[in-house]
C-alpha positions in Angstrom: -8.2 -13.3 0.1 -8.9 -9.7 -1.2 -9.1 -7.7 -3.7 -8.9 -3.9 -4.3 -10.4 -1.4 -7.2 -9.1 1.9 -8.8 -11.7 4.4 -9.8 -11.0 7.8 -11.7 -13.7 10.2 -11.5 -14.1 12.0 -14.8 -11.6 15.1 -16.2 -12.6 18.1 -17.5 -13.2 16.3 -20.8 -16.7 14.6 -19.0 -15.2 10.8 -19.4 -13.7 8.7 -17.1 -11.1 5.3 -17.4 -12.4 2.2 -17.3 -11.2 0.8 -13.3 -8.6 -1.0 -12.7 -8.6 -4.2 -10.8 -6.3 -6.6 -8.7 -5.7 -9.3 -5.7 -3.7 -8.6 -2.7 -4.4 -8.9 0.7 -4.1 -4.5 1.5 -3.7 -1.0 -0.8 -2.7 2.5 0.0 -1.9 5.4 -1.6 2.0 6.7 -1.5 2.2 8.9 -3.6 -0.3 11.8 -6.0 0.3 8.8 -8.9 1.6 5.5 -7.4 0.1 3.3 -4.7 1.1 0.0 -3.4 -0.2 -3.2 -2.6 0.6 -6.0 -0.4 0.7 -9.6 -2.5 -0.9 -12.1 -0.7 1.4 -14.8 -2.4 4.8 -13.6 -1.3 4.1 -10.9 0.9 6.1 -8.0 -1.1 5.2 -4.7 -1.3 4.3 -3.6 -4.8 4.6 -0.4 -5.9 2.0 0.3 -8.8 0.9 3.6 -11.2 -2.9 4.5 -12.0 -2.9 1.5 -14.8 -1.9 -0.8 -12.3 1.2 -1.8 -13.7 3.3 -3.0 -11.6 6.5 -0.5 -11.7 8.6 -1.9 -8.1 8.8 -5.2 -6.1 9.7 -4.2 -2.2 10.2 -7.3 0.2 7.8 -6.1 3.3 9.6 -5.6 6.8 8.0 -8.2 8.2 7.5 -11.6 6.6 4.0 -11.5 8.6 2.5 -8.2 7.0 -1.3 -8.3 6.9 -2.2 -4.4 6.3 -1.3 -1.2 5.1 -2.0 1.8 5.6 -1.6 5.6 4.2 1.5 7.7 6.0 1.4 11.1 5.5 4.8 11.5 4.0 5.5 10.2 0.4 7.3 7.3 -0.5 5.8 6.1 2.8 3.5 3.4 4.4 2.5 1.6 7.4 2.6 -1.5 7.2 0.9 -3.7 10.1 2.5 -7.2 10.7 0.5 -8.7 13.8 0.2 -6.8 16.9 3.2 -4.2 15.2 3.1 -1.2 13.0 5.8 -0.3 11.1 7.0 3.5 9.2 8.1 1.8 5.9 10.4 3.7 3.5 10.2 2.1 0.0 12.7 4.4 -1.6 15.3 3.1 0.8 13.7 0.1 1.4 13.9 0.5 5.5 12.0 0.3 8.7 12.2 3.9 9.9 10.4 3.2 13.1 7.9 0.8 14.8 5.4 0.4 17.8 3.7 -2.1 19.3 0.0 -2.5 20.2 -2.4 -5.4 21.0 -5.1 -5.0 18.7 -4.6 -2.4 15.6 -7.4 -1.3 13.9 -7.4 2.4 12.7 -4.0 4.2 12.4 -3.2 7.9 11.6 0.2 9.2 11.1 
């Protein structure tokens, strides 16, 4: 089980949105406005805005995904599915590239 949070600090205008909250099992940023999250359910990727609406349903490369992380590109995300790592493409929907390791903790792209 897990959960995740969305915080906006305050604008300009001193105030700040009430947070957002939600289940799934990972989050990470892909984009200046977007993020996505991994259901713990079904395993699909969703894509979600700073609401936390839900605006795209992705199936994950790997039925076994656990983690996400944060690429460096947009549109991108790592996605960790047992002892592999995967450079996800949501756009396309494709598994750009993948290693393997034993144990992954920490990644950085």
């Amino acid at each position: 089980a897990g959960s995740w949070d969305m915080f906006s600090l305050p604008g300009p205008s001193g105030t700040a949105a009430d947070p957002v909250h939600g289940s799934g099992l990972a989050a990470a940023f892909l984009s200046r406005n977007k993020f996505v999250t991994l259901d713990r359910a079904t395993r699909n990727l969703q894509v979600r805005d700073f609401t936390g609406a839900v605006t795209k349903v992705v199936p994950a490369p790997n039925a076994r995904a656990d983690k996400l992380f944060q690429a460096s590109t947009s549109g991108r995300v790592l996605v960790k599915s047992g002892d592999r790592v995967s450079l996800f493409e949501i756009a396309s929907r494709r598994e750009l590239n993948e290693v393997a390791g034993l144990v992954v903790k920490y990644v950085t792209w």
